[in-house]
C-alpha positions as CSV (number, residue, x, y, z in Angstrom):
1,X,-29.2,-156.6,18.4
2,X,-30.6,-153.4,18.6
3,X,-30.1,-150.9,21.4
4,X,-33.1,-148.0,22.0
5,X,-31.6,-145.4,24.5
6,X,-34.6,-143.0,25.2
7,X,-33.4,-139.5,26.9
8,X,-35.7,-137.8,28.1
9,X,-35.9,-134.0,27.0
10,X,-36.6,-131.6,29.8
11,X,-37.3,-128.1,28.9
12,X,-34.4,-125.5,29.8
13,X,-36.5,-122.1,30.9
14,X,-34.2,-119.3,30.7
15,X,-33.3,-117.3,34.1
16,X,-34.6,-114.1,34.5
17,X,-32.2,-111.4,34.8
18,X,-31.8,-109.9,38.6
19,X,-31.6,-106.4,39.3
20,X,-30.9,-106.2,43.2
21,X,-30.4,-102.2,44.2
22,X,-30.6,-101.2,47.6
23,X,-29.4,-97.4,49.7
24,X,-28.4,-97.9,53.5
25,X,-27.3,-94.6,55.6
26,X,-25.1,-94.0,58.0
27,X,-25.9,-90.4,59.3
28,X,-25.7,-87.9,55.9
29,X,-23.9,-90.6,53.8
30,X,-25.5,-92.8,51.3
31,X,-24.3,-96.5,50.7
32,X,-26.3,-96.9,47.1
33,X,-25.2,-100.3,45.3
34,X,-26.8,-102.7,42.4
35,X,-26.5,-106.0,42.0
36,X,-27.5,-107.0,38.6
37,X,-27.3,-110.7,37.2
38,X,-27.9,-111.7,33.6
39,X,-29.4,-115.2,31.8
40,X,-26.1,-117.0,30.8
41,X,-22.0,-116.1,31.9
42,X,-21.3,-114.7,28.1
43,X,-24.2,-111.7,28.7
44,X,-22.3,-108.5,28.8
45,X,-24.0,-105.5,31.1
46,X,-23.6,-102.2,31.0
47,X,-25.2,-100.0,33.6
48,X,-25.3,-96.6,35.3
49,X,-26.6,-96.5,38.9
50,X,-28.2,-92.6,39.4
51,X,-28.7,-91.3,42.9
52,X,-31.9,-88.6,43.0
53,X,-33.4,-86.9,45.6
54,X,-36.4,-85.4,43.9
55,X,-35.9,-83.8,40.4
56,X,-32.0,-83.2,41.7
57,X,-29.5,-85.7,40.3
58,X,-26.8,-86.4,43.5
59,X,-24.3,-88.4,42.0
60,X,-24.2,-91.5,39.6
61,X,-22.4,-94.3,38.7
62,X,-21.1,-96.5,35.9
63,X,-19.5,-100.1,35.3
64,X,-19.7,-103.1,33.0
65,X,-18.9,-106.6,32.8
66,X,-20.0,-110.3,32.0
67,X,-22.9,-112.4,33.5
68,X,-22.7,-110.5,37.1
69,X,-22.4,-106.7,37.6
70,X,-22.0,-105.1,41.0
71,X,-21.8,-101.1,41.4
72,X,-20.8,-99.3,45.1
73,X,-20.9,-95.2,45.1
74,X,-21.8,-92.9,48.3
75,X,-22.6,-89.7,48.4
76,X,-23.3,-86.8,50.6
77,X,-26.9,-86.8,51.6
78,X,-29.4,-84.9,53.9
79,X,-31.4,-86.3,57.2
80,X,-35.4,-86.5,56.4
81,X,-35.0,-86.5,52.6
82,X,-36.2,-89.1,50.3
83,X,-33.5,-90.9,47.7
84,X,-34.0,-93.2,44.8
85,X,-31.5,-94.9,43.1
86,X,-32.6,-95.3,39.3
87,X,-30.6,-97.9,37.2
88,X,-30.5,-98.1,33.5
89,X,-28.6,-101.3,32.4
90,X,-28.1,-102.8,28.8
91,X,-27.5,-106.4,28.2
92,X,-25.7,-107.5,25.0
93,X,-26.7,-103.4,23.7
94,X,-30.2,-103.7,24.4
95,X,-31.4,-101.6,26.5
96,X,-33.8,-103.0,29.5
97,X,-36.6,-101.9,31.2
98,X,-35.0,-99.2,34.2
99,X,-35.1,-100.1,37.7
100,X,-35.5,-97.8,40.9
101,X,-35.8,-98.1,44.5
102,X,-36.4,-95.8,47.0
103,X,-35.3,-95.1,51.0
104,X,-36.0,-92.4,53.2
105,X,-32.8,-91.1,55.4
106,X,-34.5,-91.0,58.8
């Protein structure tokens, strides 16, 4: 007797890695953080988070760590003034494409 077992094969798309940043204020001081999630647990990130107001570098950030980074800073910051948050990231040593967001402190 012959047993045919047919398994389907269903294709496995890879996840797109997440880069979440956001900047909340609370009078002159910046909350800046990054979220950043790669494809598969075993990915390794490395990132720095930059907070800019114009051509002026405020303050910045660095961290590392498997699958999921997260990255916190504040800074001192100015009422009416513009601020983006640029973040250049690496997973497994190559680097990826920078991401930036941008909040005005009203």
């Amino acid at each position: 007797m012959i047993i045919i077992l047919t398994v389907p094969a269903y294709a496995v798309s890879p996840r797109a890695t997440m880069v979440v940043p956001n900047i909340t204020f609370n009078g002159t001081e910046a909350d800046c953080n990054v979220r950043i999630t790669a494809n598969k647990a075993t990915d390794k990130i490395v990132a720095t988070m930059e907070l800019w107001q114009g051509t002026t570098l405020i303050d910045s950030w660095n961290g590392n760590g498997l699958w999921t980074l997260k990255l916190n800073g504040t800074a001192d910051v100015q009422k009416n003034k513009t601020y983006t948050l640029v973040i250049e990231y690496s997973i497994n040593g190559v680097n990826q494409t920078p991401a930036t967001y941008s909040r005005t402190n009203r």
